[in-house]
ZAMARGU-4260 file (C-alpha; in steps of 0.2 Angstrom, whole numbers, plus 5000, padded with zeros to 4 digits):
<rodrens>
0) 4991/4835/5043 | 4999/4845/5027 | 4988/4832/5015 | 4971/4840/5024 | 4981/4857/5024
5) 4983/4854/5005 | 4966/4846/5002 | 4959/4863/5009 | 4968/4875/5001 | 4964/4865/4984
10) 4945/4866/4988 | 4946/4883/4991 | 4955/4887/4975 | 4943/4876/4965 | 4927/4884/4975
15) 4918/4896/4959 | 4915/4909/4976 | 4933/4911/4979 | 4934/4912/4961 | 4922/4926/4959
20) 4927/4935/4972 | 4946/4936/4968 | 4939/4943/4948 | 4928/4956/4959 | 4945/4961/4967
25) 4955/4963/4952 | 4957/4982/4946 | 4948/4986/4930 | 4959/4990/4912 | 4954/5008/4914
30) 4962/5023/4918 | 4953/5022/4935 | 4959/5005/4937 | 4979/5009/4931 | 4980/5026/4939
35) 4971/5022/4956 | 4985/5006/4957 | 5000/5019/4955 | 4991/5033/4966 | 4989/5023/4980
40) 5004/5010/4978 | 5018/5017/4970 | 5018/5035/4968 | 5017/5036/4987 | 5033/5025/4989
45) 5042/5036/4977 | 5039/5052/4986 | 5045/5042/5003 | 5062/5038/4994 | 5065/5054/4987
50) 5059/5066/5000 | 5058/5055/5013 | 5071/5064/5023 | 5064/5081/5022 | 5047/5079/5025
55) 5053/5069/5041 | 5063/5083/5047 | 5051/5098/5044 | 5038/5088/5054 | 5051/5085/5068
60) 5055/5104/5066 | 5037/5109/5066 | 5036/5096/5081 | 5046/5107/5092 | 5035/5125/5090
65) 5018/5125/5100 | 5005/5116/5090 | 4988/5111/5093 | 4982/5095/5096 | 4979/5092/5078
70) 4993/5097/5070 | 5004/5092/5084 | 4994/5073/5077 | 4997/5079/5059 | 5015/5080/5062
75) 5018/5065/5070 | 5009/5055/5059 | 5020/5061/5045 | 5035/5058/5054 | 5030/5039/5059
80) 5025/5038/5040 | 5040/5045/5031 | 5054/5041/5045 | 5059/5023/5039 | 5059/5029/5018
85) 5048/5018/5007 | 5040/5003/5010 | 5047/4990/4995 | 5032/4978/5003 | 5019/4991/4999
90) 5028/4995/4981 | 5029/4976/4978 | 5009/4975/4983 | 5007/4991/4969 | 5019/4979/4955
95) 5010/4964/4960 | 4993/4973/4957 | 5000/4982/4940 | 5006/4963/4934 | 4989/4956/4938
100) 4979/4970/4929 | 4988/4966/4912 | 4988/4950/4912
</rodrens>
């Protein structure tokens, strides 16, 4: 069973589609490419870690005044979002992404 699992995994590494569409994935040497990796990876998980805490407890605070239903939603959201401080997965995912750009 593992030599078919391995078989398959080696044909898919060798198949040009797969190839192709991992190149097609990988972010561009630009600054769109660089800056849209640390927008949307890491600066995120930096703003969780150092205010983390207080953006989670103004939304718990705003929680408590009447709200309509979409900022009631709103602040919710950034209490699920913020509450448990940065996510080293989705930092690792942004490194990872920054590592394969260069090299």
């Amino acid at each position: 069973m593992k030599h078919k699992i391995k078989e398959k995994a080696q044909a898919i590494a060798k198949n040009p589609n797969t190839k192709k569409a991992l190149e097609s994935m990988k972010p561009e040497k630009n600054f769109w490419g660089i800056g849209g990796v640390i927008l949307f990876f890491i600066v995120p998980e930096f703003i969780a870690y150092i205010w983390g805490a207080d953006i989670t407890e103004f939304a718990k605070n705003q929680l408590l005044e009447p709200q309509n239903f979409f900022s009631t939603q709103y602040y919710e959201l950034l209490v699920m979002l913020f509450e448990d401080g940065m996510s080293f997965l989705n930092l690792a995912i942004g490194i990872a992404l920054l590592l394969w750009l260069f090299f």
